[in-house]
C-alpha positions, -999 to 999 in steps of 0.1 A, spaced: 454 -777 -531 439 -771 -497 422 -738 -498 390 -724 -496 379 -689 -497 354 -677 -469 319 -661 -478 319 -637 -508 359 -645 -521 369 -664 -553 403 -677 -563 412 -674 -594 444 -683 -616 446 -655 -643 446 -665 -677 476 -661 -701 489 -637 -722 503 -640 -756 539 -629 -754 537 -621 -794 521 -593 -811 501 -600 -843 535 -587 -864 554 -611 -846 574 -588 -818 580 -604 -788 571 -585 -756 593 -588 -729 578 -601 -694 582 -564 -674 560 -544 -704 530 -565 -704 502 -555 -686 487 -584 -663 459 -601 -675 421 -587 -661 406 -622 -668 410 -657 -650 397 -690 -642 376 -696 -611 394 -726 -592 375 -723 -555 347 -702 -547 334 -692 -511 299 -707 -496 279 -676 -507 285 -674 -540 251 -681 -562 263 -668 -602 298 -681 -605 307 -714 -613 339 -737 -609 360 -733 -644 339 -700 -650 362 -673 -667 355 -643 -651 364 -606 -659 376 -583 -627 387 -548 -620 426 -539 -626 436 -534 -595 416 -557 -575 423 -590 -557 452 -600 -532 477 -620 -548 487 -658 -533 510 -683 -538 502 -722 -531 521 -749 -540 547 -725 -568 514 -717 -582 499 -677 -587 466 -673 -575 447 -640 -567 416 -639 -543 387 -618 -556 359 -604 -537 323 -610 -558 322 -572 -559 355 -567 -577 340 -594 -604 325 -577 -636 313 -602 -654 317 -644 -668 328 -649 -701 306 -673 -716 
């Protein structure tokens, strides 16, 4: 993949979601809610905290969502970025 985000963006590929509640129901694709967590795959020249592989926690409705390659991406500002799961 060729792409790297300018100053203070990340990319990040969200994580997955189990598609099986803890009874066993199987939710269908159009009632889950999207996943607020991902992993960092490129990060912009001034970013300082976050790290390559880092799984960070962001804002519902933040980010711009990209395709590259077939893949789903979504470009984060640092601001929109709560937190890294350690």
């Amino acid at each position: 993949m060729n792409f790297k985000p300018l100053g203070q963006r990340v990319l990040v590929k969200r994580t997955e979601v189990e598609n099986k509640t803890a009874s066993g129901i199987y939710i269908p694709d159009n009632a889950k809610e999207k996943p607020s967590t991902a992993t960092v795959v490129a990060i912009g020249s001034e970013i300082k905290e976050i790290a390559l592989n880092d799984t960070v926690v962001f804002g519902k409705y933040s980010g711009t969502e990209l395709a590259l390659e077939g893949v789903d991406y979504l470009i984060l500002e640092s601001k929109d970025i709560l937190g890294v799961i350690k």
